[in-house]
N, C-alpha and C positions, 0 to 999 in steps of 0.2 A: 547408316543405311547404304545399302549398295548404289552404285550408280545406275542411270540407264546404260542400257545396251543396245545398239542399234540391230547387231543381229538378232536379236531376243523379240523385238518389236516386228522386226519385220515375219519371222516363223510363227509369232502369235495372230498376224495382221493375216496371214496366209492361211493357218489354220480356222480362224473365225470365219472367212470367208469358205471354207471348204465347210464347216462344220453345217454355212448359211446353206450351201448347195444339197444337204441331206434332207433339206424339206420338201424342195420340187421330186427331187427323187424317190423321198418316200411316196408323194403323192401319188408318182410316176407305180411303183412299185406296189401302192393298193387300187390303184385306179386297175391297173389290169387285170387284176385280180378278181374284184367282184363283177356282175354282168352289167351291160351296157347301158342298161337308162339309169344307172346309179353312177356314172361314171365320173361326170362334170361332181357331183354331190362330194362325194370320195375326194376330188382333186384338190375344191376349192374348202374343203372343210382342214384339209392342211395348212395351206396356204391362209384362211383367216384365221387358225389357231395361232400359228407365228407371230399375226399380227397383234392378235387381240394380248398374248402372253410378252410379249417385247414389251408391250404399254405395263401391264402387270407387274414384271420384276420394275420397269423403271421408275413407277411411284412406290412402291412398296415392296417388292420380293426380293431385290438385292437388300435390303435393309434387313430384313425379317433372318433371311440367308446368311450375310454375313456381319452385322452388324452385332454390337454390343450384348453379349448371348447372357439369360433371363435362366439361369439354372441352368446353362446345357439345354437348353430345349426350343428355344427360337432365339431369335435376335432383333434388336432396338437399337437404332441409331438415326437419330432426326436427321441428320449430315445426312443421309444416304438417302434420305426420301425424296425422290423425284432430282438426287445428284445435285441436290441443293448448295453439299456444303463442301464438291467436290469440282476443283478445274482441272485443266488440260496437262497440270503438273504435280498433280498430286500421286504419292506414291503409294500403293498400300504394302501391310505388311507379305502379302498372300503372295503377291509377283512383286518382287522386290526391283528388278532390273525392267520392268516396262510401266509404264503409266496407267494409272488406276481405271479409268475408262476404258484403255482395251481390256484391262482382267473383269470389269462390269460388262463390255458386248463379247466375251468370247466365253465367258457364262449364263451371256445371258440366251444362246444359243442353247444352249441343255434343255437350260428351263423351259424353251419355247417347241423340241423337239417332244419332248416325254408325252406333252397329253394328245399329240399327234397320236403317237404310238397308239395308244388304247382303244381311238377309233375305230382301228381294225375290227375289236372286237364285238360291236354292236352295228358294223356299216350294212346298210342298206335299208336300215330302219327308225335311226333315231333322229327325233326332231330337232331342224336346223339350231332355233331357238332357245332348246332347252340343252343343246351340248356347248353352247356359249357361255347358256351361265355355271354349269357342270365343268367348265375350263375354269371360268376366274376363281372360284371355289375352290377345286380342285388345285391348282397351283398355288393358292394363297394358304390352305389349310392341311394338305396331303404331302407336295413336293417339298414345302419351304420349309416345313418342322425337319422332316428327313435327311435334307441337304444341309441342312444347319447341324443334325445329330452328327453327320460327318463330315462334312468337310469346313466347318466353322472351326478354329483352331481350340473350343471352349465346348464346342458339340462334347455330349456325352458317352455317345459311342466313340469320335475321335477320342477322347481321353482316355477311355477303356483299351483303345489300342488298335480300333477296329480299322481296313484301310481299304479302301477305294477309289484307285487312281485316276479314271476317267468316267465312271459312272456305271458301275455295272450295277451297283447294288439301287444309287440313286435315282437312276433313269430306268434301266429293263428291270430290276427286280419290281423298285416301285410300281411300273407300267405294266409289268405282264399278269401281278397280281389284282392292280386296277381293273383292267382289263379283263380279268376272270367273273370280278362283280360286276363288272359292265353287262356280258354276256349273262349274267344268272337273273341280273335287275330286268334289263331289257327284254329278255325271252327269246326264245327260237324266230326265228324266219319266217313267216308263212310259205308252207312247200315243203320246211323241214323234217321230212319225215326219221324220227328216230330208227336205228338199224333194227332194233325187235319188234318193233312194226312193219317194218318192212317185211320182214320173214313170214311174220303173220299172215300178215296180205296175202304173200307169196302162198304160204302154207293151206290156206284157204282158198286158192283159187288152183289148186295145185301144178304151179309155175317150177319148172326148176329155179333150185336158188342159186342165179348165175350172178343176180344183184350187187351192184361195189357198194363197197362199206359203206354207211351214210348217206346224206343226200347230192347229189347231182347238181352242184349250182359249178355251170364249166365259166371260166375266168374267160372275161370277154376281148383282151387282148394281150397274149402270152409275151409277145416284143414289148412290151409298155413295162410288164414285170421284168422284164431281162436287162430294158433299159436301166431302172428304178434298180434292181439289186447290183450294176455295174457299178453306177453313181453313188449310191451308198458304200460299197467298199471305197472307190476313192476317196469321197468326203472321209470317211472313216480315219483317212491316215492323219486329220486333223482334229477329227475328237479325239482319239489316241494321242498320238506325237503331239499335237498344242498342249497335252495335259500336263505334258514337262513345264510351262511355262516359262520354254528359255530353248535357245538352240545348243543342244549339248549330245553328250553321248546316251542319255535314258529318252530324249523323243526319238534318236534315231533308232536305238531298242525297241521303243515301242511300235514302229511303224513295222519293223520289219516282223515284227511277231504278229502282228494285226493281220500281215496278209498270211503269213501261214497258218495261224486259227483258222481263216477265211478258206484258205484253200484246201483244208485237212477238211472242214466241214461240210464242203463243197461236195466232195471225194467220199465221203462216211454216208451223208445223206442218200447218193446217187447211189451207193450201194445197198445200203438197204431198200430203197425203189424198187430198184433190179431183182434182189433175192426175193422181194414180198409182192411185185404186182408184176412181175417178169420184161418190165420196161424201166430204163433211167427217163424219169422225168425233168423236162425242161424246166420245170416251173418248180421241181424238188430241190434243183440244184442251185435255181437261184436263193430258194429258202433256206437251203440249207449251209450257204453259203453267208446271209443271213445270222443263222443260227450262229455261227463259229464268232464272227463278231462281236456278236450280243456277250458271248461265252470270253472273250477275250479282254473283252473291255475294265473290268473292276484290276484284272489281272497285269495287263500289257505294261505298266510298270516297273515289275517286279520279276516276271520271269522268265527263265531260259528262254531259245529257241525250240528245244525238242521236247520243253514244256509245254509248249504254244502247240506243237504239233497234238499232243495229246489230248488238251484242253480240246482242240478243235473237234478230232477226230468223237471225243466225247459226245460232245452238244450235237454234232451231227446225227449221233444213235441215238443220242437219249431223246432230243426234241420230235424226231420221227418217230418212235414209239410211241410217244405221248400222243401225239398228232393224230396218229392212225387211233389210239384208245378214242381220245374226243371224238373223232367223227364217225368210228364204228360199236364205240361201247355206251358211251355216256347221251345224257341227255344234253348238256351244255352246245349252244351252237355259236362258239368262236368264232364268229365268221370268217378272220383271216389268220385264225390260229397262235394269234398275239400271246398269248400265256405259255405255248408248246415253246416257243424261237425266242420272245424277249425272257418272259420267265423263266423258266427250265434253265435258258443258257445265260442270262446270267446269274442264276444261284449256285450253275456250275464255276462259272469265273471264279465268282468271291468265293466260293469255298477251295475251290483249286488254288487259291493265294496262300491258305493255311497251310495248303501240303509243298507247293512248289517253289513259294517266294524264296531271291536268295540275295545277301546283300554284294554277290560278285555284280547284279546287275544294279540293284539299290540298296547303301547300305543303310539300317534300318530295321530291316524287314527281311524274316525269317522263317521258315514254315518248317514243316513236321520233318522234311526229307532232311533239312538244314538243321536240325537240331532243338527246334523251337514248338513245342507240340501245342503249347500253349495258345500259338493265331490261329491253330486249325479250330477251337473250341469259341474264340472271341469272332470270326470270322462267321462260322455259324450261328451263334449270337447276333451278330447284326443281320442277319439273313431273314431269319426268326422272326426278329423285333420288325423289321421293316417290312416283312412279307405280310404281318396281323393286322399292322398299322394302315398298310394302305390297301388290302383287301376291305377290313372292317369301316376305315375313312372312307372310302370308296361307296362303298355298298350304303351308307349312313349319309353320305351327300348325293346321292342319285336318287333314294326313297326322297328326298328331302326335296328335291327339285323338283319331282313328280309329280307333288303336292299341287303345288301354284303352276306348273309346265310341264302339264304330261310329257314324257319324255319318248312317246313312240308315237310314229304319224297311224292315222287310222288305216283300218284293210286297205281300203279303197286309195290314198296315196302309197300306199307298199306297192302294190299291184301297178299302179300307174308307173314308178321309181319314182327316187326323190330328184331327179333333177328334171323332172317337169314337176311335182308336185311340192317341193321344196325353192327350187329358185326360175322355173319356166322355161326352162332352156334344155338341151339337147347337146351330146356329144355328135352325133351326126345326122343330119339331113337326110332322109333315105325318099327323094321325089323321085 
């Protein structure tokens, strides 16, 4: 077994805590986003997801995760329930050069991020109560089979060949497709008026149709998103670069790919703003900056630099296209577009691994352009499997919760928002 390494400890010790800091900033980054008397709601509903999921993997989801795998499909290992059979020097096989407890908190940070994510897409409306137990459920039964299928050394997509170096597939694909049935379970907004109703109206009252796509619900503080998508690229370079598990030449790969995804998507997004609503939005660019992350993340690994550029420049168009569909075509009301930016861009990551990965930067791992046609097909494969899974899981533990805790607060607290009608408190004093 390898030894420790003291620089290895200290860039995972670094990275976990960076990874720790993409929760305030997600918060940061949805708070400003939906309108103001949701805003405290939005904030603190990250911030106790973390809490509640931290408890979660440490009795049971690191177990489930990486423990002793039951056909490829989950894992069991009593040792690991509740870190029972594990001390301060235990090594695992997974991080071989740092101590088993940091590779338990610096995944246990994924686990606690992902059902953050999905919030977006039902915020403003769903009951405190019932997205608590929609979390424990949901991490126990949705994230932990998936995280196990890959990145358990006995997962059955690991064994098929499938790879995902820091969570694209596990985290945003998982979350963006959660997230889709979050929004379909949940239902629209009150307010939300679908775009061919709008015209309707319009058409019936005979208004010019000067109307923007979709509904009007304006982000109640644009610096809060600007803040929240800053913090998230920094953390960023610790879910990326920690995912090396080691301070070497593939975390500082991945770091430096992380910010050119980030910044190509940045760049893609803002231009399409520009050509489609004749302004670059402040609040596109942080999303779409966003985007390119989400997009880089399964990949960051594995590929080039003017990979990364591509990658980025990708999810940047493809997620704004989608974006603008949801909120001008369909009836779906995403509310912060979680499926366009997590989804979307990470199913471009993982599949972009198939075409791009090369083993100059890890060897291993080879995609279509390399020679290797085969991980573009297995790569899509786990894309598939994990998009049906936790769509279908998703949708199937939301009816189920609904049941015993309805899961949407009535008209009357919508209307009021949920941070007075959910926890009685107030983002600002307006005497």
């Amino acid at each position: 077994m390898t030894a420790i390494v003291p620089a290895d400890i200290a860039w995972v010790l670094m990275s976990t805590a960076l990874v720790m800091l993409m929760v305030p900033a997600l918060a940061f980054f949805y708070g400003g986003l939906v309108r103001r008397k949701n805003l405290v709601s939005t904030l603190v509903q990250c911030i106790i997801i973390f809490a509640v999921v931290s408890l979660v993997w440490f009795f049971w989801g690191y177990s489930f995760v990486y423990g002793k795998s039951i056909g490829g499909f989950i894992g069991f290992s009593p040792s690991l329930f509740g870190l029972n059979g594990i001390t301060i020097n235990t090594i695992s096989s997974y991080a071989p050069t740092i101590p088993e407890i940091l590779f338990f908190a610096f995944q246990l940070k994924f686990t606690a991020i992902t059902p953050a994510l999905i919030i977006g897409a039902c915020a403003e409306r769903i009951r405190f109560k019932s997205l608590l137990i929609f979390v424990v459920l949901w991490s126990t039964l949705v994230y932990s089979p998936i995280a196990h299928w890959m990145w358990n050394a006995n997962g059955w997509l690991h064994v098929l060949g499938a790879v995902d170096f820091a969570g694209g597939i596990v985290v945003h694909v998982a979350a963006g497709l959660s997230a889709l049935a979050a929004a379909l379970v949940v239902g629209r907004r009150k307010g939300c008026v679908y775009w061919k109703d709008q015209m309707k109206a319009l058409d019936q009252k005979g208004t010019n149709k000067t109307l923007p796509m979709g509904s009007e619900f304006k982000p109640t503080n644009i610096p809060y998103v600007i803040l929240g998508a800053g913090l998230l690229w920094f953390g960023w370079f610790g879910f990326n670069g920690g995912s090396a598990l080691a301070a070497n030449n593939i975390a500082v790969s991945a770091v430096v790919v992380t910010n050119l995804a980030a910044a190509a998507a940045a760049v893609s997004w803002m231009i399409m703003d520009w050509v489609i609503k004749g302004k670059p939005s402040a609040v596109g660019i942080a999303v779409g900056a966003v985007c390119g992350l989400a997009a880089i993340t399964a990949a960051s690994g594995y590929v080039s630099f003017i990979a990364a550029v591509i990658i980025g420049l990708a999810a940047g168009i493809v997620s704004n296209l989608v974006a603008n569909w949801r909120a001008g075509r369909s009836r779906i009301d995403d509310t912060l577009d979680v499926f366009a930016c997590h989804g979307i861009g990470g199913i471009i990551g993982a599949v972009a691994i198939g075409l791009f990965a090369t083993a100059l930067v890890n060897p291993g791992v080879t995609g279509l352009f390399y020679g290797h046609a085969a991980q573009l097909g297995i790569q899509v494969l786990a894309v598939l499997v994990v998009s049906a899974f936790a769509f279908v899981g998703s949708y199937l533990l939301l009816r189920l919760v609904n049941v015993f805790s309805p899961l949407r607060v009535s008209a009357k607290e919508e209307e009021d928002g949920l941070d007075l009608s959910q926890h009685g408190e107030e983002a600002y004093h307006l005497d």
